[in-house]
NUZA-868597 format. One line per 2 residues: number of its first residue (from 1); their letters; for each residue x, y, z of N, C-alpha, C. Coordinates in steps of 0.05 Angstrom, whole numbers. Example, Ala and Ser with C-alpha at 12.3 -4.5 7.8 and 13.67 -1.06 7.14 Angstrom:
2
1> as> 264,-114,156,246,-90,156,264,-66,156 ~ 257,-45,142,273,-21,143,258,1,157
END
This chain:
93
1> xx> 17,-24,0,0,0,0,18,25,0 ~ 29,38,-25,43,57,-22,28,87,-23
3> xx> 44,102,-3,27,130,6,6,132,15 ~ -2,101,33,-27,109,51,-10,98,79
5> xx> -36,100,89,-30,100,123,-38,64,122 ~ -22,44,139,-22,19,143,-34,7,165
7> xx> -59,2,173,-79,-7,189,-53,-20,210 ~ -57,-30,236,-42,-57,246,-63,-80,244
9> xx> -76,-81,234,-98,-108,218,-81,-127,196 ~ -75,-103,186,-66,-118,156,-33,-125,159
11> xx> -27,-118,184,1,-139,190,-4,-162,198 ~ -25,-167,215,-29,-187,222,-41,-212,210
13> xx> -42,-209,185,-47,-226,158,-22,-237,145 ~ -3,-215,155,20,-230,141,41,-248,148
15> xx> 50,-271,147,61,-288,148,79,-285,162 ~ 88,-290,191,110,-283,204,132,-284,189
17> xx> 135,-310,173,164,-311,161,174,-288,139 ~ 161,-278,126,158,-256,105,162,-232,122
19> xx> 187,-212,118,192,-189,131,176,-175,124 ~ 164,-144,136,151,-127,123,162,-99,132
21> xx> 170,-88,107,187,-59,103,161,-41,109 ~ 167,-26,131,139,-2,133,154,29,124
23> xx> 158,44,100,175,72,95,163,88,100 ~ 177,105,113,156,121,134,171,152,124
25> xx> 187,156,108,211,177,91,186,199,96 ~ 158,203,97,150,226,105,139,230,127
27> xx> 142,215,142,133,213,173,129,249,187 ~ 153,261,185,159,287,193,144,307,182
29> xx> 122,295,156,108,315,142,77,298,155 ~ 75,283,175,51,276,173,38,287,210
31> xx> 11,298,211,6,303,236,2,278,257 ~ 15,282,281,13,255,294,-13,244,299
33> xx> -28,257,300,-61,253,313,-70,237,283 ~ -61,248,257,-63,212,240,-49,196,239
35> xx> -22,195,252,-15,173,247,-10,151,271 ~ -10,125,267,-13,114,293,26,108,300
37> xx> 23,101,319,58,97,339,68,74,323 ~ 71,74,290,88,41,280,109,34,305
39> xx> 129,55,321,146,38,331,137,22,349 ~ 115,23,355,112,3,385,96,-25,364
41> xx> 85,-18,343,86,-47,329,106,-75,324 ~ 136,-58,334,153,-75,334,149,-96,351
43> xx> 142,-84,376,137,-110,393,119,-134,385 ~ 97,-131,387,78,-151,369,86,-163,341
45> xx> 101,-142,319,101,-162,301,139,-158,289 ~ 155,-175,308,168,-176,303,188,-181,272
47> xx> 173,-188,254,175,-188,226,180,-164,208 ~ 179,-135,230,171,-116,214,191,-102,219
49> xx> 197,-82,196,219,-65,194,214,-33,190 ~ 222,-16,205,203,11,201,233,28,190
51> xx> 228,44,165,241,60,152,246,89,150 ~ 258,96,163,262,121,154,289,138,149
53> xx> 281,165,144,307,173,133,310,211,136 ~ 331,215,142,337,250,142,330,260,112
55> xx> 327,246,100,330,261,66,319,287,54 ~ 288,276,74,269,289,60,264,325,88
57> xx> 259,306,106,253,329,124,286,347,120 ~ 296,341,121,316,353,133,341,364,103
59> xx> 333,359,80,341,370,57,376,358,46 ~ 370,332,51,400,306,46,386,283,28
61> xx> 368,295,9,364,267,-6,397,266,-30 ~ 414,275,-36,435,269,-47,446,259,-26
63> xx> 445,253,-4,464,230,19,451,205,19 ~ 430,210,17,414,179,26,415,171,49
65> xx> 412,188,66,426,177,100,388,171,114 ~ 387,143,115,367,137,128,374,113,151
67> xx> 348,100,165,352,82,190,333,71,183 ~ 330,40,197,308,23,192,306,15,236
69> xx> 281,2,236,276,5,264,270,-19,266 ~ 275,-40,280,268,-67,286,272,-88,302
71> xx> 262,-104,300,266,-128,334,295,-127,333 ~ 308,-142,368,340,-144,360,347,-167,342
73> xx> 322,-190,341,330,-212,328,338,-207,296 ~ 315,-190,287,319,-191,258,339,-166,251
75> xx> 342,-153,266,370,-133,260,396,-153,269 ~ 398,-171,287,426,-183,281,424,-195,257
77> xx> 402,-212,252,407,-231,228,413,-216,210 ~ 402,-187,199,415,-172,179,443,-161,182
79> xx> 453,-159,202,472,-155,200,495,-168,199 ~ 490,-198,211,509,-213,203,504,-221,175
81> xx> 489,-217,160,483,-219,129,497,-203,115 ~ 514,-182,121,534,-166,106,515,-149,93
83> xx> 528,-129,101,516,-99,93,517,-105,58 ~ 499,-85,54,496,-86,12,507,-62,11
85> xx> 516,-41,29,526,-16,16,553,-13,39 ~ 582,3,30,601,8,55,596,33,70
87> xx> 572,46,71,560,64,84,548,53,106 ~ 539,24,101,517,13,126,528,7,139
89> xx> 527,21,172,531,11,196,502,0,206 ~ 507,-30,221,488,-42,246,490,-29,270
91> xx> 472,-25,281,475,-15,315,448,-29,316 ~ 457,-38,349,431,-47,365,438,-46,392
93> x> 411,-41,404,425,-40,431,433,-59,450
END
């Protein structure tokens, strides 16, 4: 569903094993009172990956400098999967 807002219903249809990328790149342009708290979805659906990035709010879309938000399990496994770019650093806490 690109450029709408994502129920937490319609995660719950999806297949634990199947990751799900939520891009949130305009989060900073959206009023909070519509949008609901994706980060606390992490807990419940650990499968999920929340995206975002300085690009847009903050005027660095020629950097590309963004973050993704997610369980610790599925952020080690990506990271011991070897970064796809030599810009990507893992952190977790």
């Amino acid at each position: 569903m690109a450029g709408s807002a994502t129920p937490p219903d319609d995660l719950a249809s999806v297949p634990a094993r199947a990751v799900v990328l939520l891009d949130e790149a305009y989060i900073k342009f959206v009023r909070h009172s519509e949008h609901p708290d994706t980060l606390n979805w992490i807990h419940e659906y650990p499968h999920l990956v929340v995206l975002r990035t300085f690009s847009k709010a903050y005027g660095l879309a020629a950097l590309r400098v963004g973050y993704g938000i997610t369980s610790p399990e599925l952020a080690e496994r990506h990271c011991n999967s070897g970064c796809w770019s030599q810009s990507c650093q893992c952190a977790t806490r």
